[in-house]
TORLUMDO-945295 format. One record per residue (C-alpha): x, y negated, z negated; residue number from 1. Coordinates in Angstrom, 1 decimal. Example, Ala and Ser with C-alpha at 12.3 -4.5 7.8 and 13.67 -1.06 7.14 Angstrom:
TORLUMDO-945295
BASE     c1     c2     c3 seq
BASE   12.3    4.5   -7.8   1
BASE   13.7    1.1   -7.1   2
This chain:
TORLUMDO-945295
BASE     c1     c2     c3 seq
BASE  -42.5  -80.5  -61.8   1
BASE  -40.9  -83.1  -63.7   2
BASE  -39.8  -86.5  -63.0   3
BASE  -37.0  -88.0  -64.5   4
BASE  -35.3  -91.0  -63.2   5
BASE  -31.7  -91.0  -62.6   6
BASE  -29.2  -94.2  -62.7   7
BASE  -27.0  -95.3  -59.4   8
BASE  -24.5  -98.7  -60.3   9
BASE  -27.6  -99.8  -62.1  10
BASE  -30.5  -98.6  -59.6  11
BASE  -33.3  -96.5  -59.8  12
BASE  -33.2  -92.9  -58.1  13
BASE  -36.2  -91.3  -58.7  14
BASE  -35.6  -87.3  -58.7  15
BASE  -37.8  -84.4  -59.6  16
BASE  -36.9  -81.4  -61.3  17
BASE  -39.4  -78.4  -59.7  18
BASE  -38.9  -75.1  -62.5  19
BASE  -40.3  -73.0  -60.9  20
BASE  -37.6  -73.2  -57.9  21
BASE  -35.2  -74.5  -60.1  22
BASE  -34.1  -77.3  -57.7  23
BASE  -33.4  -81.0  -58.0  24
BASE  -35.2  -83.4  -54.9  25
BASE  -34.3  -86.8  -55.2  26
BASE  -36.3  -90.0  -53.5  27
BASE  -34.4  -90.2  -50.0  28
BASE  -35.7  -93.9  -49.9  29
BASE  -34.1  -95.1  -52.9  30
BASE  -30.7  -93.5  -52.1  31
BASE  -31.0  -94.8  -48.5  32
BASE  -31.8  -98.3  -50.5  33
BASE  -28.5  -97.8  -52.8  34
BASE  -26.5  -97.5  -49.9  35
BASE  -27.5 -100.3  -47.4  36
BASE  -28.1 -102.6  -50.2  37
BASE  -31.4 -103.5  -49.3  38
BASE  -32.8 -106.1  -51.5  39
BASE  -36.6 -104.3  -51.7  40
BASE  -37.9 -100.2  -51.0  41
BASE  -40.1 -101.5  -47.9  42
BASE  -36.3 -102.8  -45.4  43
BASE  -35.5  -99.6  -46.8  44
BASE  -38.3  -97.4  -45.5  45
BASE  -37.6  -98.9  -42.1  46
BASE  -34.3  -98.3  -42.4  47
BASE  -34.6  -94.6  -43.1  48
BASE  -37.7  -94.5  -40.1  49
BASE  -35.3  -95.9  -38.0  50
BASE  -32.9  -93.5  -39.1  51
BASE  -34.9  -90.2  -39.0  52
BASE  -35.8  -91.2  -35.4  53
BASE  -32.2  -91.5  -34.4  54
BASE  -31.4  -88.3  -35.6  55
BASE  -34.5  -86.3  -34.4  56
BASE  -33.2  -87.6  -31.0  57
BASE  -29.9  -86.4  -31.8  58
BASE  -31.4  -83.0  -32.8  59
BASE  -30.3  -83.3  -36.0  60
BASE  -31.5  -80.5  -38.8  61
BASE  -31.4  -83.3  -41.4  62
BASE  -34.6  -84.5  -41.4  63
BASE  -36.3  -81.3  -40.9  64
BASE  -34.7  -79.9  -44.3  65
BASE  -36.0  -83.2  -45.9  66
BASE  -40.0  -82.5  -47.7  67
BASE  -42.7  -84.6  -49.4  68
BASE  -43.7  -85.1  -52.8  69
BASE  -45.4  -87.6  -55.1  70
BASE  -43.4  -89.7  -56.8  71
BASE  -44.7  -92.8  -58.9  72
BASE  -44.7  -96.6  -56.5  73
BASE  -43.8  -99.7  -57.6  74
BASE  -47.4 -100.5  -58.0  75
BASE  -47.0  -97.6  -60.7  76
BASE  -49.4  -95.4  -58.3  77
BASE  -48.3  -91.4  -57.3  78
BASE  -47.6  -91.5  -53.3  79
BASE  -46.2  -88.7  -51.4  80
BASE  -42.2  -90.1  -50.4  81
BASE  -39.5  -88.1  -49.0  82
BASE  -37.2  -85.7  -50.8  83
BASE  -33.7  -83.9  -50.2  84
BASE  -31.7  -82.0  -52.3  85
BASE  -28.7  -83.3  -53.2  86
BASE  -27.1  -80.9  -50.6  87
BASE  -28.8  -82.1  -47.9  88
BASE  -28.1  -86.1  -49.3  89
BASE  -24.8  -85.4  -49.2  90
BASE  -24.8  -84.8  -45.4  91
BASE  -27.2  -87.5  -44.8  92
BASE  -24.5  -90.0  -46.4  93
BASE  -22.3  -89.1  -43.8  94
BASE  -24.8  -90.9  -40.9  95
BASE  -25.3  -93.9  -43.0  96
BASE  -22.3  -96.2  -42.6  97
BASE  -22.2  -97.9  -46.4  98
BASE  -19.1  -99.4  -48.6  99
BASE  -21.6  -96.9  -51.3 100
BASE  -21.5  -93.9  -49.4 101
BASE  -18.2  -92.7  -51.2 102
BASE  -19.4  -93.7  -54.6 103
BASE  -22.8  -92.0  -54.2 104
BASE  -21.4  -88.8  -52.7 105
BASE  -19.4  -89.0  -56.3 106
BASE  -22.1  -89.2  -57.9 107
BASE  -24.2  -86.8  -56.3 108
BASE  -21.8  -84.1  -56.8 109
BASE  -21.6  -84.7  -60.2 110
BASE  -25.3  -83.8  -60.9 111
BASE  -24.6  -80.7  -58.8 112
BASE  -21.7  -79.7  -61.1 113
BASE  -24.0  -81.0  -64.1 114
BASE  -26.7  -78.4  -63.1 115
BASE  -23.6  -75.8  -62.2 116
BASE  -22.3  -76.3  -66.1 117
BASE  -26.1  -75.7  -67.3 118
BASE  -26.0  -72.1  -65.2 119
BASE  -22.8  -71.4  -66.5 120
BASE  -23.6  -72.8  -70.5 121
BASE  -27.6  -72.8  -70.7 122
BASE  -26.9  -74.2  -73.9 123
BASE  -26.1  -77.7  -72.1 124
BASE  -29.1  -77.7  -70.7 125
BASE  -31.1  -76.9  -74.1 126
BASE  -29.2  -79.9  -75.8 127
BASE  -30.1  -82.3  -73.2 128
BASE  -34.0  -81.1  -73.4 129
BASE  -33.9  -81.3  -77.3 130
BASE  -33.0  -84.5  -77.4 131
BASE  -36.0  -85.6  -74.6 132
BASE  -38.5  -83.5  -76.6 133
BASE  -37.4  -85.1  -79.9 134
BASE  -37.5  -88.9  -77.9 135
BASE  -41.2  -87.7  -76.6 136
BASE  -42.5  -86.8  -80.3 137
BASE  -42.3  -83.3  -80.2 138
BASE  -42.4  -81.2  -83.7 139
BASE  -39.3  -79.1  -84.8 140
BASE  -41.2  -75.9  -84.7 141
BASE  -42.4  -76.5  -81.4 142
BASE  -38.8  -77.7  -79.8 143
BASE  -37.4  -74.6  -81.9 144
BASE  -40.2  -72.0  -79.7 145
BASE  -39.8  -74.2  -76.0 146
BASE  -36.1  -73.3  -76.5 147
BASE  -36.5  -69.9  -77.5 148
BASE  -38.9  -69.3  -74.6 149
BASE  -36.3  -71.4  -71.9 150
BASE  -33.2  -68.9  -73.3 151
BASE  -35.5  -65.8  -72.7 152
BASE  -36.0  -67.8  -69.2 153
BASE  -32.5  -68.2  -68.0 154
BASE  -31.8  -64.9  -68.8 155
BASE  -34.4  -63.3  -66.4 156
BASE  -33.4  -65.8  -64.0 157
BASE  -30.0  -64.9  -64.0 158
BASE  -30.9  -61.2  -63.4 159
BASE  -33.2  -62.3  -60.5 160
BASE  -30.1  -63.7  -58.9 161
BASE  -27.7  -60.7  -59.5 162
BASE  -30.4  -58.3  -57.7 163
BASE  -31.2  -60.2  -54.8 164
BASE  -33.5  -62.4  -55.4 165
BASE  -33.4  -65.7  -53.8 166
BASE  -33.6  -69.2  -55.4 167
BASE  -36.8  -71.3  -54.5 168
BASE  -39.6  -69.4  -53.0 169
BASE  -39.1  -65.7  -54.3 170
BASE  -38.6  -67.6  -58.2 171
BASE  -41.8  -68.8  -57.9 172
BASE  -43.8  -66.1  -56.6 173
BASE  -42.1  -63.7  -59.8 174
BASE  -42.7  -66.6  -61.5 175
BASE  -46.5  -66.8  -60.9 176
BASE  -46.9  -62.9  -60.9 177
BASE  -45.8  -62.7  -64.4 178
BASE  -47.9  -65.9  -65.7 179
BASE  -51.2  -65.0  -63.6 180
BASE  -50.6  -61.1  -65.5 181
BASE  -50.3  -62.6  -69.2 182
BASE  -52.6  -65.2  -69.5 183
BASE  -55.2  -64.7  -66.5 184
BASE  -54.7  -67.8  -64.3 185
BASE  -52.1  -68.8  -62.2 186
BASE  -49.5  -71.5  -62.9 187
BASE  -51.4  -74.0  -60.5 188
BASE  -54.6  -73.4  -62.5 189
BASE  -53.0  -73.3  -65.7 190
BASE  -51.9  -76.9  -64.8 191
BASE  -55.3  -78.1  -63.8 192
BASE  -56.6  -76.9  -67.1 193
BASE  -54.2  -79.0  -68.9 194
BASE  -54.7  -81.9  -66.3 195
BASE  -51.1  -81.7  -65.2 196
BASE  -50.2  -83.3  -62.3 197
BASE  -46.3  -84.0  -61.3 198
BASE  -45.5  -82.6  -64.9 199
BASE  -43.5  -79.6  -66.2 200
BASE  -46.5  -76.8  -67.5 201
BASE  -44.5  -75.2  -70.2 202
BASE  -43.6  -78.3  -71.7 203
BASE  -47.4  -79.1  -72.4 204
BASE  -47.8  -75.6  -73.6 205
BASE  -49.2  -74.5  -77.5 206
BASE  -47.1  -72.8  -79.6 207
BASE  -48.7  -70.2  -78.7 208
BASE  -48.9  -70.3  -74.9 209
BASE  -44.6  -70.5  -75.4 210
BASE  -44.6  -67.5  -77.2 211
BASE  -46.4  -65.4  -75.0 212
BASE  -44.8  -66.3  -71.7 213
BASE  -41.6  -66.0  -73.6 214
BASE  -43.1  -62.2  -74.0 215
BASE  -44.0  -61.9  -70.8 216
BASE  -40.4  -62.7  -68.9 217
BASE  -38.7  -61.0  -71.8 218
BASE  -40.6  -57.5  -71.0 219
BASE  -40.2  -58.3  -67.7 220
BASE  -36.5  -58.7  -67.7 221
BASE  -35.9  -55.3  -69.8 222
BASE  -38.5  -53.3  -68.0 223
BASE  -36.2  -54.5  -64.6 224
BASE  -33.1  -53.9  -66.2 225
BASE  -34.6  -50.2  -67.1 226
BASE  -35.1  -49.6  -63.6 227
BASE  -32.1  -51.4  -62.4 228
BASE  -34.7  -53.5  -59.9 229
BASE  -33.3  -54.8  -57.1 230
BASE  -35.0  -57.4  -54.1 231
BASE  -38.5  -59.0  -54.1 232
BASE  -40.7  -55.5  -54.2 233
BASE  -39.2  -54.0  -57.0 234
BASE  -39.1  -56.8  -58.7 235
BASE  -43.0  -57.4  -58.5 236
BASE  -43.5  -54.2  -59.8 237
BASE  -41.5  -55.4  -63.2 238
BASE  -42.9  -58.7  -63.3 239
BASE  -46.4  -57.4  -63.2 240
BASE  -45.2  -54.6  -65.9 241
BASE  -44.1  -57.0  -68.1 242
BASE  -47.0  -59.5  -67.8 243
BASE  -49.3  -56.8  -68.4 244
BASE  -47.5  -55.7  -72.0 245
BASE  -48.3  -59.5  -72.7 246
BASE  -51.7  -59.5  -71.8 247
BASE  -52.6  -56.5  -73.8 248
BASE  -50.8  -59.0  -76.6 249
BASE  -53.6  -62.0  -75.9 250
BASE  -56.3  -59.9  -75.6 251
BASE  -55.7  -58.1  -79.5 252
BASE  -54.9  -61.4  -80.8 253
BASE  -58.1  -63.0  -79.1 254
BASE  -60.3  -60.7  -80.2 255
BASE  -58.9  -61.1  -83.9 256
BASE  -59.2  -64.7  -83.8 257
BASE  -62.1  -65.4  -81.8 258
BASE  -60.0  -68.1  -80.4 259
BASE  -58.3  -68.3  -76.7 260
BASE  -54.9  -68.4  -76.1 261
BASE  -54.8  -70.7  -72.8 262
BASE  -55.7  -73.9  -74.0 263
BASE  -56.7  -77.4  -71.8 264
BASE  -54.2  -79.0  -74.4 265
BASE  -51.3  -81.2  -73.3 266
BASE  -49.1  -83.7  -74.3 267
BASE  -50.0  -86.6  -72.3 268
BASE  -50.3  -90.2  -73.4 269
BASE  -53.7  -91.1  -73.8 270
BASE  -55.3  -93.4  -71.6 271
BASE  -55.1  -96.8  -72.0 272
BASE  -58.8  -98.4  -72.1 273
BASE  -59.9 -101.0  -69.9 274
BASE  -61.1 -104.1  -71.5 275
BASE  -64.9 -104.8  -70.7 276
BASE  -65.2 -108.0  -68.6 277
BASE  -66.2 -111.1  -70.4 278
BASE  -69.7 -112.0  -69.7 279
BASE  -70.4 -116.0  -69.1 280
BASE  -73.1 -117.4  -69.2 281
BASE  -74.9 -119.4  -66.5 282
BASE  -75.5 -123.2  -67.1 283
């Protein structure tokens, strides 16, 4: 998952983009915080524990449809904090009585037609990741083969959901099927190789890593579209075909090169040392 702040009348929302759903969760704190102008995140957790009480009593689906993840603190730390969608924010507005609650529901429909524009024009999507990966550092070459392999990406994904295959949970499991077949591991090992935590895995992949996923969900899409796959168990059987023309890839290159293709490399800042304390001595 990545996190990427978003900007309300000059506020932070945090928000989390998970891939392998392919579903925006925002912090349900700081939007509650936005729209009963609370001067600090803690009056706003009670107002929202106050709130999810009243409409559990109520027997209101809201807060059931709301989840946990970790999200960064204002003592900079990662603690679990509620999410929604920005569906399900949308209809929590409408319980919070707020002079914002127009303004936000403006604005929270706006990233939905955002993301709607990006699954109608990929390419939107690919211009606004270029410019991140060139403000993060990254090389030509290498934002030239994570946009290759995100192209190859939305077009699987876009046959998943022409042959019933639903958003969120059935994704991922393809998703995984076709990593843990090409490289040997699945996507939650993969990221613990690489030390990932709350971050996107693909971009803190090699050049090579890119490439051959890109393989693996390009075979996977043709060898579906072959077959005219349709729903979860058909779709398995593809996503495992494909991998499997991928892995046959690593394992000639591999034993060419004497070198491994999944690699504990990453992208992430190095560590900032700690300063030794200053030793004093005793009179």
């Amino acid at each position: 998952m990545k996190i990427l702040p978003a900007q309300f009348d000059g506020q932070e929302i945090r928000r989390v983009y998970d891939e392998a759903t392919e579903i925006w969760w925002f912090s349900v704190v700081d939007v509650v915080q936005v729209l009963t102008q609370q001067a600090d995140d803690l009056t706003a957790r009670k107002y929202w524990n106050q709130l999810k009480r009243r409409l559990n009593k109520e027997g209101s689906q809201l807060v059931t449809s709301c989840h946990q993840l970790k999200m960064p603190a204002a003592d900079g730390k990662q603690r679990l904090t509620d999410v929604a969608t920005a569906q399900t924010l949308l209809r929590l507005v409408q319980s919070v009585p707020s002079p914002k609650a127009e303004p936000i529901k403006l604005w929270l429909a706006k990233v939905g037609y955002e993301r709607m524009q990006e699954m109608a024009d990929p390419a939107l999507s690919l211009d606004r990741a270029r410019q991140t990966w060139q403000q993060h550092g990254r090389s030509d070459k290498w934002i030239q083969q994570r946009m290759t392999g995100q192209e190859t990406r939305n077009k699987l994904t876009d046959y998943w959901r022409g042959h019933d295959i639903k958003e969120g949970n059935e994704f991922a499991i393809l998703t995984n099927i076709i990593h843990q077949e090409w490289s040997g591991v699945s996507v939650k090992d993969h990221k613990q190789l690489k030390g990932l935590k709350s971050h996107n895995l693909r971009d803190h992949m090699t050049e090579a890593e890119l490439i051959f996923t890109a393989l693996a969900e390009l075979s996977t899409r043709q060898i579906a579209e072959n077959t005219d796959a349709t729903g979860l168990a058909a779709n398995k059987t593809a996503a495992q075909a494909g991998g499997g023309i991928a892995k046959r890839a690593r394992l000639q290159l591999e034993s060419q090169t004497g070198r491994r293709v999944v690699s504990s490399e990453n992208y992430l800042a190095p560590p900032i040392a700690k300063k030794a304390p200053k030793l004093t001595r005793k009179a």
